[in-house]
Residue, then its C-alpha position, 0 to 999 in steps of 0.5 A: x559597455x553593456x557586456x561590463x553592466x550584465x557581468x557586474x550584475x551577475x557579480x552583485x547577485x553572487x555576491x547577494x547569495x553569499x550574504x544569505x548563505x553566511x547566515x546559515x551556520x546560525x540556522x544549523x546551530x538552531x536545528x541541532x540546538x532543536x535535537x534536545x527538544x523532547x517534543x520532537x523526534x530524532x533518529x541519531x546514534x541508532x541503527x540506521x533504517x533502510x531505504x525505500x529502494x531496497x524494499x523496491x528492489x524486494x519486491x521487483x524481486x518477489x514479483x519475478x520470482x512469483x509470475x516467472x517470465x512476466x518481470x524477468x529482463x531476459x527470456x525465460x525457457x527450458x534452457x536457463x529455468x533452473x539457472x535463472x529461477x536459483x539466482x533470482x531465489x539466492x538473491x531474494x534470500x539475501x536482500x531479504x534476510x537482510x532487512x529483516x536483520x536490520x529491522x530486528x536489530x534497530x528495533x532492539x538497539x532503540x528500544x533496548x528490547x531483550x536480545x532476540x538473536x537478530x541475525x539468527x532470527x532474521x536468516x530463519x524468517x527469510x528462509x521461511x519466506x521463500x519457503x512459502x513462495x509456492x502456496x504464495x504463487x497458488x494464492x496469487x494465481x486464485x487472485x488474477x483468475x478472479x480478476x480475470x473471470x468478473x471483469x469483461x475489459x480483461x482480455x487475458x490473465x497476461x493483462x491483469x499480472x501485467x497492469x492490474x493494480x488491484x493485483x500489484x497491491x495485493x501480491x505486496x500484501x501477501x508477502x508483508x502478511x505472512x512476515x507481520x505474522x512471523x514478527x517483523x516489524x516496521x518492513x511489512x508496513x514499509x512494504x504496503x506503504x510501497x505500494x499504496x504510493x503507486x497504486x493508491x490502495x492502502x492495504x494493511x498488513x494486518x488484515x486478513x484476507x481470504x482467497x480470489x480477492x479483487x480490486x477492481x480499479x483500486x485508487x482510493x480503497x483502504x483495507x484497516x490492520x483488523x479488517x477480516x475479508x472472507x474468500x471471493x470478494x471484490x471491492x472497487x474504487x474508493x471503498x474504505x474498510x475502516x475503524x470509527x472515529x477514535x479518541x486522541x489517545x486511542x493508540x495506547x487504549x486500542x492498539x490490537x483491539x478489533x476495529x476494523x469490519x468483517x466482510x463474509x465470503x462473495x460480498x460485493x463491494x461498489x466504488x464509495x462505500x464506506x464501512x466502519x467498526x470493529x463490530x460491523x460484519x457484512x453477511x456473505x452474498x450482499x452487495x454494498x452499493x455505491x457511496x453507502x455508508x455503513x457502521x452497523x451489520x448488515x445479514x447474509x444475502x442483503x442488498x444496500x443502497x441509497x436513494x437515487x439523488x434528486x437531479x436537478x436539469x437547467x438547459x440553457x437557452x441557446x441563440x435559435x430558441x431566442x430567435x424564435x422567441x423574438x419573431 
């Protein structure tokens, strides 16, 4: 008998879902209804966007090519170098050239640009890319060492490529620079976007950075698209470089335009520091201390902080002092 009552109410349930899910072709209606309302956006009939995994398999790709041996599956010796190194590179080659034709192309298609030969263009710009792959590597190298020589918790440079993601970001930026720099559009930003998902650290494309960059710990940081960087700085956690607050309609008006600070050579950056404006330059040698907040210049070899806070004690009285108290 009780077995009968449980199935009967598993059989009301089922019968329940039915009755909801019945309603849905009217929901379906709605939303296709919805793809005629200019106010909102739809993707149909164009050339399709890739997809996040690719762009990670892209990367995984360059990472191996870049530090060879430290992400490969197998081993890498004498024996198979060259054969491992010509397979890894055929294939980047192909995985590359083919997002960067699938971006050119949607972006022709959508927007009915004038034919810029995607296919051709796209084999071009890949080529270049791993053209670049050995100033790329000299570039990163600077990076890790920098890492490596002002940070006392780094017992090897085989620690900051394995498990820096200061160095994990700026190996994507590297590569998504030099292809915003050769025209590619949407795929270096998807890049960057990458790895701020798993680092935390949002650095723009655009952004020109020079050589022995460091971010030491990294979650938070924001590096703006006109942001000029100079060599041998180090920023930490929570620093944004950024624009001033902008009008509703600034993307048409400033799209281009300056925007983001300019920090000069060995600037030291500390954890909350915020820096703002396109005209806003920090002199080489200075060190911006922690939670500062900046929208002016400051001149070479300056120091800023803020006041120590005001700190306020309260110990609370425990059952020995109120003993004592009492007696």
């Amino acid at each position: 008998m009780d077995d009968f009552i449980i199935n009967n109410a598993c059989r009301t349930e089922r019968d329940n879902a039915s009755e909801y899910r019945k309603e849905l072709p009217h929901a379906i209606n709605a939303i296709l209804a919805s793809m005629d309302d200019k106010r909102c956006f739809a993707h149909i009939g164009d050339e399709p966007i890739h997809f996040s995994t690719s762009v990670k398999e892209m990367i995984d790709k360059f990472r191996e090519i870049l530090f060879p041996g430290y992400f490969s599956r197998e081993k890498i010796d004498g024996a198979n170098l060259v054969y491992n190194m010509g397979q890894a590179v055929s294939l980047l080659y192909d995985i590359l050239s083919e997002q960067i034709i699938h971006v050119l192309r949607h972006d022709c298609l959508r927007y009915g640009q004038a034919c810029a030969e995607c296919e051709k263009s796209g084999n071009s710009i890949a080529l270049e890319i791993i053209q670049s792959i050995p100033d790329i590597r000299i570039s990163l190298a600077k990076d890790v060492k920098a890492a490596y020589d002002g940070d006392p918790a780094a017992k090897s440079h085989d620690e900051v490529i394995f498990s820096y993601p200061g160095l994990y970001a700026i190996t994507v930026y590297r590569i998504s620079h030099i292809l915003s720099n050769l025209g590619v559009p949407q795929l270096p930003r998807i890049m960057t976007e990458h790895a701020h998902s798993l680092t935390g650290i949002d650095i723009h494309p655009g952004a020109k950075i020079g050589e022995r960059f460091v971010i030491d710990h990294g979650t938070g940081v924001v590096v703006g698209e006109t942001s000029i960087i100079g060599n041998n700085v180090r920023i930490y956690q929570n620093v944004t470089i950024g624009a001033l607050s902008l009008p509703p309609d600034a993307g048409e008006k400033l799209r281009g335009a300056k925007r983001h600070p300019t920090i000069e050579d060995d600037v030291i950056i500390y954890s909350g520091a915020t820096i703002l404006g396109g005209e806003t330059t920090i002199g080489a040698r200075s060190v911006v201390g922690g939670n500062v907040w900046l929208t002016n210049s400051i001149p070479p070899d300056t120091k800023v902080f803020i006041d120590s806070p005001h700190l306020i004690y309260k110990y609370q009285k425990t059952r020995k002092d109120l003993s004592h108290a009492q007696a």
